[in-house]
N, C-alpha and C positions, 0 to 999 in steps of 0.2 A: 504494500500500500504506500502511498504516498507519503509527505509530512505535514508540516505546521502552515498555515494559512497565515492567520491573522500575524503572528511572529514574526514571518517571514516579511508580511508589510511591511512590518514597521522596522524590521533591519533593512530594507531595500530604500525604503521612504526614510530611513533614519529619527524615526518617531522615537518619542522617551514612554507615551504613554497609550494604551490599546484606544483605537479608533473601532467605528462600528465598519466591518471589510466588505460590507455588498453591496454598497454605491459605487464603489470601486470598477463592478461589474460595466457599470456605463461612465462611467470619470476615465479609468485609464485602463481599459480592456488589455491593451497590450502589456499592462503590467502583470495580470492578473494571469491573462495566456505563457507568458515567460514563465510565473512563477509553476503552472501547470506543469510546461516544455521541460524545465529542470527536474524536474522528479520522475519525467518518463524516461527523459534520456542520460538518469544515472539507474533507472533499472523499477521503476514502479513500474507495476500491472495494474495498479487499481487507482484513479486519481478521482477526489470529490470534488463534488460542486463547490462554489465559493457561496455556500447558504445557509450559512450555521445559524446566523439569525437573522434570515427571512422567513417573519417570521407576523402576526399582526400586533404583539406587544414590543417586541424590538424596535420595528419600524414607527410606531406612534409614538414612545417615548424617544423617540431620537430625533436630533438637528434636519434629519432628509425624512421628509415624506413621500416614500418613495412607493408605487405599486406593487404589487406583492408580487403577481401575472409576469410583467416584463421582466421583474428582474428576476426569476427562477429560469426563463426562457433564455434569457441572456448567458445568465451562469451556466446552464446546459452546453448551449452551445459553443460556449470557450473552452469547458472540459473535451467535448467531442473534440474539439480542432485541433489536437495535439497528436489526435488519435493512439488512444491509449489503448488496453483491450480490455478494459472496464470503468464503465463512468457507473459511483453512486450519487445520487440525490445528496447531500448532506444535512439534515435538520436536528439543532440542537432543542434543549428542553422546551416545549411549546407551555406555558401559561396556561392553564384549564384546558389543555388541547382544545383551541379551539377550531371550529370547522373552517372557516373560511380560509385560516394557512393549510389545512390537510386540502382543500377544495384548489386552492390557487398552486397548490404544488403537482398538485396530481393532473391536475389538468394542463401545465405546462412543463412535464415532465417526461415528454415525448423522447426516445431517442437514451432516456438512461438505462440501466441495466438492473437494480434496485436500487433499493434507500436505505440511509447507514443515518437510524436515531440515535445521535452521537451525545455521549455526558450526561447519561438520564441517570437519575436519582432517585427517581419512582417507579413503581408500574402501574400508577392508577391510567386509563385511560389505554392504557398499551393494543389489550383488545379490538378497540375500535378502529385504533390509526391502522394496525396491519389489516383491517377487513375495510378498511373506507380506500385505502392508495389503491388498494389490487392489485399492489406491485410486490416480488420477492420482499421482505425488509429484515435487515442486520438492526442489532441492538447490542449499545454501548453503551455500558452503564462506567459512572466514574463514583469512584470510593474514599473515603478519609483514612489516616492513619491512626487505628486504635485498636484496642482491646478487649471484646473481637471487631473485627474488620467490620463496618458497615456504610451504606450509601450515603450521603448528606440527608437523603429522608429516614434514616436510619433501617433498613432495609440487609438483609443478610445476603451476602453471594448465590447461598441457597435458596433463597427466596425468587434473586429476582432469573435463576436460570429456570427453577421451576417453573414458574409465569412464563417466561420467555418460551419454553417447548408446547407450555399448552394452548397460547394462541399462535403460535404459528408463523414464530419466526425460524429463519433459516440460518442465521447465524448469533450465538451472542459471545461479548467482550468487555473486554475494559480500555477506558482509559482518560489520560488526564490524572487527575485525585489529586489530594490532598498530602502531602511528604509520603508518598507510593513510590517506593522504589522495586527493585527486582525480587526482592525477597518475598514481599508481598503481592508481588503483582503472581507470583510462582502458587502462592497459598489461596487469590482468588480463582485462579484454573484449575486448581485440585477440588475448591471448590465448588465450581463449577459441573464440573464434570461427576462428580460424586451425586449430582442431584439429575442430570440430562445427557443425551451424547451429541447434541448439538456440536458443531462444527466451534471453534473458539478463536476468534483475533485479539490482539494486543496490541494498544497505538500508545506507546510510552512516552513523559516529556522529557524533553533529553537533563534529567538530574528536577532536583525542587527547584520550583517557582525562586526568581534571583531576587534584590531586596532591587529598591529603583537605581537604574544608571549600573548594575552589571548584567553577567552573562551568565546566562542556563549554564548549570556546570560539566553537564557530560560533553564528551569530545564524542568523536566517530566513534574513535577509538574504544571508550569505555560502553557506547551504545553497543559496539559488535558484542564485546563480552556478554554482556548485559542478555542480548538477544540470543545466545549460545542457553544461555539458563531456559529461555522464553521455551526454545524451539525442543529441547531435551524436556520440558513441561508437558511439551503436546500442543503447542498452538499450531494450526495451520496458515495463517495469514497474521503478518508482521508490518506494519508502521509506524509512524512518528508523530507525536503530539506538540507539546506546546512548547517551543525551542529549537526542533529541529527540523534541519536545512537539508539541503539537497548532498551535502559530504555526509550526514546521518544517514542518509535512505543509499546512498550509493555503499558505505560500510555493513549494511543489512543488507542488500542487496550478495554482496559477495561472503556476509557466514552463510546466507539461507541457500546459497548456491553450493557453496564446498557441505553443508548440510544434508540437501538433496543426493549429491554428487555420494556421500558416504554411505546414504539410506541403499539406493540403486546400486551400489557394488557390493553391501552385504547380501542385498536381496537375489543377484544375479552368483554369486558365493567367490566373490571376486577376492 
């Protein structure tokens, strides 16, 4: 999978402080398509819309009032243009999910392949959004650091993979959280997987959230390690969250390959 959106802005645009990223969509397309371009052509399969909050609370409480419609349509279409070999929808936590962003995505959401509900906290409502899109949908829930591990709605790993197999999503994960490093992110896919056999992804931030004016502390470097833990866990599908760039997804790129490469020569008895 691909990496970080919004981060990535703001080290490209040299911002100090998070911006809302889907006006972007029509302000500087071509920023938006580069940042796409980079992630496929250091080795992403799967690249997301730029729609984490396109969304109808996002958009109302923000400086641009902006259409929900065009800009999902837009974001599609810059994903597609990179030509990747998988476009998801991306929509973060919807506000009472309400209908009219499930209605304005799905209806301008021609052309993607599914929808990846990224840094959900809850599963009230989860039911509906995968029987209303009609599309495959991936769920990503994001977690805090404690004892034991639970969502910001306070919500167990168990819990929310249970819910996730019985309406009828196709893939569930994590990512983002709260001080979630590898250790833990190891304990919610055991987790996981203890309650569903769901398919499991992990989109890690590269190290904790940095204090204002530094940098995410992981390097490539300690991301590949990182992902060696991930991939020996059981995930199938590997990305990057909130910090990491296109040298993060190109170093995932190359353990999930020498990975692959070791799986197929046991299995051939090489």
């Amino acid at each position: 999978m691909d990496g970080a959106m919004g981060t990535e802005i703001m080290r490209r645009k040299k911002l100090r402080s998070p911006v809302l990223c889907e006006p972007f969509n029509s302000d500087e397309p071509d920023l938006i398509r580069a940042i796409h371009q980079s992630y496929v052509d250091v080795g992403a399969d799967v690249v997301l819309t730029n729609t984490f909050q396109a969304n109808v609370f996002a958009v109302t409480r923000s400086d641009r009032r902006t259409a929900l419609r065009p800009l999902w349509e837009r974001a599609v279409e810059l994903a597609r243009s990179v030509r990747p070999r998988f476009v998801l929808g991306d929509i973060g936590p919807l506000r009472n999910n309400r209908p009219q962003t499930i209605d304005a995505m799905r209806s301008a959401c021609v052309g993607v392949d599914g929808m990846l509900l990224e840094t959900w906290s809850s599963t009230d409502g989860l039911r509906r959004f995968v029987v209303r899109t009609a599309l495959p949908a991936l769920v990503s829930f994001t977690f805090r650091r404690c004892k034991p591990i639970r969502t910001f709605c306070d919500l167990a790993p168990e819990h929310c993979a249970h819910v996730a197999a019985r309406v009828g999503v196709v893939a569930i994960g994590a990512n983002c959280g709260e001080e979630i490093g590898v250790d833990e992110m190891v304990e919610i896919i055991g987790r996981f997987r203890s309650m569903c056999d769901l398919p499991i992804f992990v989109k890690m931030n590269a190290g904790s959230a940095p204090r204002r004016g530094r940098c995410y502390p992981f390097t490539p470097a300690m991301m590949g390690e990182a992902v060696e833990a991930l991939l020996e866990a059981g995930v199938c599908m590997i990305g990057g969250c909130c910090g990491t760039t296109p040298d993060h997804i190109r170093k995932i790129r190359e353990v999930v390959d020498r990975h692959n490469a070791k799986r197929h020569n046991v299995y051939c008895g090489r």
